[in-house]
DRENTORKOL-3810 file (N, C-alpha, C; in nm, 4 decimals):
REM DRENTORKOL-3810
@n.u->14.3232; n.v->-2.8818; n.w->-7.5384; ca.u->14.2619; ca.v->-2.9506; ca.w->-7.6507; c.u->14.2940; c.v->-3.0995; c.w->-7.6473
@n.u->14.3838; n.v->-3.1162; n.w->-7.6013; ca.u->14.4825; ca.v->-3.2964; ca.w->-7.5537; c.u->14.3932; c.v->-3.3340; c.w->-7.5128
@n.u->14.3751; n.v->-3.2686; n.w->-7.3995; ca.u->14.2710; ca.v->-3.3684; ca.w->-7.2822; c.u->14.1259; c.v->-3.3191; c.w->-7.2838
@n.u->14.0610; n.v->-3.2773; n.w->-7.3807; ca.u->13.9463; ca.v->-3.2839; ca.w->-7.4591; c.u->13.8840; c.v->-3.4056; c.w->-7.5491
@n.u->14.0336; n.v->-3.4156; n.w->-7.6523; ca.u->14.0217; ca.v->-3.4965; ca.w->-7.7526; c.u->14.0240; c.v->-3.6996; c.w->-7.6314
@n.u->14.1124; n.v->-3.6471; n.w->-7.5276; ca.u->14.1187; ca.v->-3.8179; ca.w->-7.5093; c.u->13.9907; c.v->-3.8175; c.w->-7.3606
@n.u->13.9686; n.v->-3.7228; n.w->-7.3344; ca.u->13.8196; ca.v->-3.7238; ca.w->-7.2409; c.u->13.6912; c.v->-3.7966; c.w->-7.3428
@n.u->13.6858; n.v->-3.6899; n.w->-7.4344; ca.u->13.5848; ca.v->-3.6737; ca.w->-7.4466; c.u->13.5761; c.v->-3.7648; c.w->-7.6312
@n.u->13.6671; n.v->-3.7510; n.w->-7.6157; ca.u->13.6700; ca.v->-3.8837; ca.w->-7.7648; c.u->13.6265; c.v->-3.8565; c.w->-7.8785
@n.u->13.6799; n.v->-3.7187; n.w->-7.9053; ca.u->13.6769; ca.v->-3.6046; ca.w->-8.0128; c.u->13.5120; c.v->-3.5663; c.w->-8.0582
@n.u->13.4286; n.v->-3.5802; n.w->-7.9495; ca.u->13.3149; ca.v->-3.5213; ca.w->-8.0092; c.u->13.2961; c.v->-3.4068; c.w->-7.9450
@n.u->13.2164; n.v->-3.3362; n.w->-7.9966; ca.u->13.1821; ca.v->-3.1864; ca.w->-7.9384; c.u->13.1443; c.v->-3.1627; c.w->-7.8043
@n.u->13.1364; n.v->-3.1018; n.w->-7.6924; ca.u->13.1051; ca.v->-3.0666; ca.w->-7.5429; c.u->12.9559; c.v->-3.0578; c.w->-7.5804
@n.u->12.8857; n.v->-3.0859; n.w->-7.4992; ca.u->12.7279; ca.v->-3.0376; ca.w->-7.5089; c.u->12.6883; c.v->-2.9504; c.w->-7.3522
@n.u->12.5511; n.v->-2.8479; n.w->-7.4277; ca.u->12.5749; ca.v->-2.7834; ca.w->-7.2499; c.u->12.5741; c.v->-2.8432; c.w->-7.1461
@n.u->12.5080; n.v->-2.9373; n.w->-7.1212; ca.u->12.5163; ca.v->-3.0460; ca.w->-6.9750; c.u->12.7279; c.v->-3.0593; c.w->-6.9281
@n.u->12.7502; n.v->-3.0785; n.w->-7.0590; ca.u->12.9133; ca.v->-3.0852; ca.w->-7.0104; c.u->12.9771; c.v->-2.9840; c.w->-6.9592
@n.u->12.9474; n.v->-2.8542; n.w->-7.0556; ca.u->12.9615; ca.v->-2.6869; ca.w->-7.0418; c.u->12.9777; c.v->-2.6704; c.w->-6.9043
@n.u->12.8364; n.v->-2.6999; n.w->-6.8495; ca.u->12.7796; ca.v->-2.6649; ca.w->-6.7277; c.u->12.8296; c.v->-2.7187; c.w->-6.6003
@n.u->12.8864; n.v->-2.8521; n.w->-6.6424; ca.u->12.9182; ca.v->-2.9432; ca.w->-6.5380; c.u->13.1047; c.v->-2.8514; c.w->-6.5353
@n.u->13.1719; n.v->-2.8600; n.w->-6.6361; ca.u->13.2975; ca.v->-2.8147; ca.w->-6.6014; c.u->13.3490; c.v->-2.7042; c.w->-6.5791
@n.u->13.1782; n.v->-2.6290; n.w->-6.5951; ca.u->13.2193; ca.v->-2.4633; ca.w->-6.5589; c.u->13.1728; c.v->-2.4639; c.w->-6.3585
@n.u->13.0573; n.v->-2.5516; n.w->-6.3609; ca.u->13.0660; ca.v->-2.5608; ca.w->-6.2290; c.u->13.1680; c.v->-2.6563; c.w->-6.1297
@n.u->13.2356; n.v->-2.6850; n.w->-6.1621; ca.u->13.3683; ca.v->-2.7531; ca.w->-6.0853; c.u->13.4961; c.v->-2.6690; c.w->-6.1138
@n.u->13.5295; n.v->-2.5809; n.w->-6.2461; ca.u->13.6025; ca.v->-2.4598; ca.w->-6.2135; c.u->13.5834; c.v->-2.3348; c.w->-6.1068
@n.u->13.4524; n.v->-2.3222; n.w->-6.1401; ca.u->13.4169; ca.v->-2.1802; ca.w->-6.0486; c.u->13.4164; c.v->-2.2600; c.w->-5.8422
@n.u->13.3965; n.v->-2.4144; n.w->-5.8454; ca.u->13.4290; ca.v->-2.3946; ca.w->-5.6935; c.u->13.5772; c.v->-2.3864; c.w->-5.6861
@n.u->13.6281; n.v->-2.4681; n.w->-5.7514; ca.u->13.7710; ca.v->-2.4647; ca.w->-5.7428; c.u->13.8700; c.v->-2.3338; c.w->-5.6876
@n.u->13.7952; n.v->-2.2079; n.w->-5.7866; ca.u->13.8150; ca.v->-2.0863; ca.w->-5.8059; c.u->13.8137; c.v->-1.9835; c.w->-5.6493
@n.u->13.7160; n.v->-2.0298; n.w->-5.6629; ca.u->13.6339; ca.v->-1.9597; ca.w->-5.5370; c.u->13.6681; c.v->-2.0300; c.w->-5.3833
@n.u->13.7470; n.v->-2.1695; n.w->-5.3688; ca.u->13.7756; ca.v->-2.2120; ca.w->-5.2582; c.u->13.9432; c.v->-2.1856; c.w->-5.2712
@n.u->14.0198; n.v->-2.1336; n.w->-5.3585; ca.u->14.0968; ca.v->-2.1007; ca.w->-5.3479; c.u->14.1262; c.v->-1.9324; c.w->-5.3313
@n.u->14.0471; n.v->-1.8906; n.w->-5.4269; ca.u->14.0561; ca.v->-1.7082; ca.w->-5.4175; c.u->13.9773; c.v->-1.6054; c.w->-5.2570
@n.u->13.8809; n.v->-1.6955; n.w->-5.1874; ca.u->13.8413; ca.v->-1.6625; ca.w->-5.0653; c.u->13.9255; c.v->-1.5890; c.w->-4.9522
@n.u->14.0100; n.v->-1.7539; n.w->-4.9576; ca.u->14.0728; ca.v->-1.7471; ca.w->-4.8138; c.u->14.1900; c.v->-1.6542; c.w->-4.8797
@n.u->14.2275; n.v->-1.6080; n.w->-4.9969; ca.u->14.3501; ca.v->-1.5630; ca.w->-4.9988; c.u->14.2981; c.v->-1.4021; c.w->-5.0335
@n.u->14.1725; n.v->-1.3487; n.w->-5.0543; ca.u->14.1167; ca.v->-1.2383; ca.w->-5.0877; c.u->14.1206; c.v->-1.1989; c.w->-4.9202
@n.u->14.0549; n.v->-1.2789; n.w->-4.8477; ca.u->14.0565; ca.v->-1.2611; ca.w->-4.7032; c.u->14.1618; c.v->-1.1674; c.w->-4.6375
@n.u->14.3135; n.v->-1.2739; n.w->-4.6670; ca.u->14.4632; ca.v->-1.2384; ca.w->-4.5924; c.u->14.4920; c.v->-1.1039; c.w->-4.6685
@n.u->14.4835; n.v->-1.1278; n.w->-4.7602; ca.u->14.4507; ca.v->-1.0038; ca.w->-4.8440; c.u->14.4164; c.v->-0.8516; c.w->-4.7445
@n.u->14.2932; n.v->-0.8845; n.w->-4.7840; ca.u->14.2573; ca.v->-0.7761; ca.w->-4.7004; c.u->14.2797; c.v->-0.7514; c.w->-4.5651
@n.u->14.2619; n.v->-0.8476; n.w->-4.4477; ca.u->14.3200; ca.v->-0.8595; ca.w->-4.3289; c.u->14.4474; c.v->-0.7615; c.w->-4.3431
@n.u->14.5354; n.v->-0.8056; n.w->-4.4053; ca.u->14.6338; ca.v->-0.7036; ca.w->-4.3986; c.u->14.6508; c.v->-0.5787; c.w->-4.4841
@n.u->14.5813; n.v->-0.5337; n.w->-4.5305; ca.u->14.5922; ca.v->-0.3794; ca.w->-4.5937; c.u->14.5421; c.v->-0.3600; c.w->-4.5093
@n.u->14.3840; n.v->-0.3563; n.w->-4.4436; ca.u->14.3230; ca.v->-0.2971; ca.w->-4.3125; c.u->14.4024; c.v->-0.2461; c.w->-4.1617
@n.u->14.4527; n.v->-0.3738; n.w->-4.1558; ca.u->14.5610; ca.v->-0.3591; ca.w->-4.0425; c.u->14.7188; c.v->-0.3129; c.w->-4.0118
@n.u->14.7480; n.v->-0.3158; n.w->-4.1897; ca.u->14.8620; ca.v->-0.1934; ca.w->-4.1983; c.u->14.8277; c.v->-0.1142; c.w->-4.2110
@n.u->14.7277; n.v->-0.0602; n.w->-4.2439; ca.u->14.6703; ca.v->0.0733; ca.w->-4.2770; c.u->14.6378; c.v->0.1872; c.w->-4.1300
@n.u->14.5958; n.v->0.0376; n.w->-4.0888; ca.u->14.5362; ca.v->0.1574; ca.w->-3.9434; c.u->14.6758; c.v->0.1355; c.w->-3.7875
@n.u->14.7316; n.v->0.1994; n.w->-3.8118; ca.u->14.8532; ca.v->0.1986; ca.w->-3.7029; c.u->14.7810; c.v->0.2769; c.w->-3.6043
@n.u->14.7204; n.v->0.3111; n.w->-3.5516; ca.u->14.6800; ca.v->0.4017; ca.w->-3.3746; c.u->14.6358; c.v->0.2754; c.w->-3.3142
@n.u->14.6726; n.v->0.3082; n.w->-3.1583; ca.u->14.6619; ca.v->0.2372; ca.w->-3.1050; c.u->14.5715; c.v->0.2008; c.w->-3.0743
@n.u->14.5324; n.v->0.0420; n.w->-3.0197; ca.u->14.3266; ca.v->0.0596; ca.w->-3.0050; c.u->14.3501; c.v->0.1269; c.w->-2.9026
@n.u->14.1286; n.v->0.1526; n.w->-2.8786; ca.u->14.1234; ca.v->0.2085; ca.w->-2.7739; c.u->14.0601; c.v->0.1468; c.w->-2.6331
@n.u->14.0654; n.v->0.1795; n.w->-2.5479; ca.u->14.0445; ca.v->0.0959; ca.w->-2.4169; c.u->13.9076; c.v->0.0930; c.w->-2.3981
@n.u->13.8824; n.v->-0.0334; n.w->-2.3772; ca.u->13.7582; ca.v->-0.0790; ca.w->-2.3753; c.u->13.6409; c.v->0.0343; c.w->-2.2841
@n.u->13.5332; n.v->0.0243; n.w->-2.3161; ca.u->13.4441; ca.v->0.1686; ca.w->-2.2315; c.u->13.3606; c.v->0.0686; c.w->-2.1490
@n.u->13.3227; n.v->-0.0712; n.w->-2.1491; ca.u->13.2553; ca.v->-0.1559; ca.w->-2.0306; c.u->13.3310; c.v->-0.2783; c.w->-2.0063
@n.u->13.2546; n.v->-0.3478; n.w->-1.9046; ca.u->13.3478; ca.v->-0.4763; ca.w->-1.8835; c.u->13.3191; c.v->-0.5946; c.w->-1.9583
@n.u->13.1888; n.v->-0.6177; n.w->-2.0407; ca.u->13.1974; ca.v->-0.7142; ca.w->-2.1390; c.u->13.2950; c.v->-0.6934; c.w->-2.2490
@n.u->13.3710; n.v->-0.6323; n.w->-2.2776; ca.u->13.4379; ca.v->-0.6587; ca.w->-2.3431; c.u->13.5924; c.v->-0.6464; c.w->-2.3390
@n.u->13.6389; n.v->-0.6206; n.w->-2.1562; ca.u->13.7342; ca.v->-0.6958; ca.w->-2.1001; c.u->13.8705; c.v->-0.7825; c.w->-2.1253
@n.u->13.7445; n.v->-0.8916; n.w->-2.1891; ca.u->13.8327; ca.v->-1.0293; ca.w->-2.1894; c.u->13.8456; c.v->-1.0074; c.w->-2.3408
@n.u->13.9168; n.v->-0.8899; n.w->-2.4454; ca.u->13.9348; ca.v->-0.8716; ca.w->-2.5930; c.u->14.0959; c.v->-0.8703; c.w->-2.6123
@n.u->14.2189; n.v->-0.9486; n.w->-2.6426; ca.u->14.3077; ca.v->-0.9442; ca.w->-2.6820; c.u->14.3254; c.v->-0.8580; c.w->-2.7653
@n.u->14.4349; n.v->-0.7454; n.w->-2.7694; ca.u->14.4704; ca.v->-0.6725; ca.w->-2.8733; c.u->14.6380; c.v->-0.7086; c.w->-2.9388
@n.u->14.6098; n.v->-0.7903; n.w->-3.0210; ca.u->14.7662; ca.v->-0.8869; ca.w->-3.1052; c.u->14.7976; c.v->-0.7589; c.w->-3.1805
@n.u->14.9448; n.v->-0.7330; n.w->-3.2154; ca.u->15.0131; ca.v->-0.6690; ca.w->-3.2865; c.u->14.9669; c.v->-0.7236; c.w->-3.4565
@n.u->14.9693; n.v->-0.6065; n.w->-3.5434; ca.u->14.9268; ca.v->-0.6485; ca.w->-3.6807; c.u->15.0134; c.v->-0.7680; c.w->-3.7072
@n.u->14.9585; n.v->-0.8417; n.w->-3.8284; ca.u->15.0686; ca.v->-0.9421; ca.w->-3.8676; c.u->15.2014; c.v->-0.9264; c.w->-3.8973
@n.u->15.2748; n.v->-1.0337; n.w->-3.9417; ca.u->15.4249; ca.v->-0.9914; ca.w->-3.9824; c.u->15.4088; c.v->-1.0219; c.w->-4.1544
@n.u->15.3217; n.v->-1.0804; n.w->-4.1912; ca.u->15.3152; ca.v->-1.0867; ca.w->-4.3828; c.u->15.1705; c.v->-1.2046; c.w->-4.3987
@n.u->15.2160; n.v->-1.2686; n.w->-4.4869; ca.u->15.0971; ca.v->-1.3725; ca.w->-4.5140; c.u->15.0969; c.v->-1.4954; c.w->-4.4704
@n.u->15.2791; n.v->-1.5660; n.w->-4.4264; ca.u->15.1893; ca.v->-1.6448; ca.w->-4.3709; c.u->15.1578; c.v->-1.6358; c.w->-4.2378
@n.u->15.1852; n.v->-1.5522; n.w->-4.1599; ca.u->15.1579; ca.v->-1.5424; ca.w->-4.0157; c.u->15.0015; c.v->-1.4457; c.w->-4.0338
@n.u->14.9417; n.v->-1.4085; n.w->-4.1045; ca.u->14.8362; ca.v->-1.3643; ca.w->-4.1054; c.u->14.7743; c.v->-1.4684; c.w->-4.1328
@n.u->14.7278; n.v->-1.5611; n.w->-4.2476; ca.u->14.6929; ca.v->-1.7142; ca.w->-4.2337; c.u->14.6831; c.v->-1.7639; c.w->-4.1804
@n.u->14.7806; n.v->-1.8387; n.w->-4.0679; ca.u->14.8084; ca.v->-1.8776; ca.w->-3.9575; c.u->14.6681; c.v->-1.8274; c.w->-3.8506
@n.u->14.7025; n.v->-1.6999; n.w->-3.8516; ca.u->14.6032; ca.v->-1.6325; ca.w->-3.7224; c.u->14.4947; c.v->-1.6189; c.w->-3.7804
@n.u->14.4280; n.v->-1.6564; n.w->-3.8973; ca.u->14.3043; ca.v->-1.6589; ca.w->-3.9550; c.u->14.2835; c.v->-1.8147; c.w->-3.9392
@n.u->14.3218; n.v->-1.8832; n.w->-3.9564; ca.u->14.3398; ca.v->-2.0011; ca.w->-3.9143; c.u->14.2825; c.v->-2.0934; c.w->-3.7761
@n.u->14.3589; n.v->-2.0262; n.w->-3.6920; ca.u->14.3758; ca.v->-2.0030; ca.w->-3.5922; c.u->14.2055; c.v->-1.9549; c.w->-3.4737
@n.u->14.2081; n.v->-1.8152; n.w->-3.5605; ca.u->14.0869; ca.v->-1.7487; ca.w->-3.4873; c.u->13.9670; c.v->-1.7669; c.w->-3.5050
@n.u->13.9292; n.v->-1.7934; n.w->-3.6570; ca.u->13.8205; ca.v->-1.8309; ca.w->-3.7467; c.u->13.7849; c.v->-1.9559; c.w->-3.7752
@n.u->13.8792; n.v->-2.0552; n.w->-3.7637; ca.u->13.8860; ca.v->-2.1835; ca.w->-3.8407; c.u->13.8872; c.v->-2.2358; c.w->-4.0015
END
């Protein structure tokens, strides 16, 4: 309400304002909750599934690294990071 009253100089929000500060919350929101919904999941998936992979059945797909699951979040980050950009 502080920083309402000295923004906005105690008059009421109008929807143009509404709109404008609901759309600069929701990216905010959403460029933070992504990448961390991501690691998130990355790792329930990959603790979840412990068998070992299985060996490739042609040669295009050969050249496929198989990395040990992560060790927590930030080394899962890291390798999202890393692999994805």
């Amino acid at each position: 309400k502080e920083a309402h009253s000295r923004t906005f100089h105690h008059r009421p929000l109008t929807n143009t304002d509404n709109f404008i500060l609901a759309s600069i919350s929701s990216a905010i929101s959403v460029c933070i909750m992504m990448p961390m919904d991501t690691i998130k999941t990355r790792l329930v998936v990959q603790s979840s599934s412990q068998l070992p992979p299985r060996p490739p059945s042609s040669q295009s797909f050969s050249s496929v690294v198989c990395r040990p699951p992560p060790k927590g979040i930030r080394d899962c980050a890291a390798r999202v990071m890393e692999e994805e950009g």
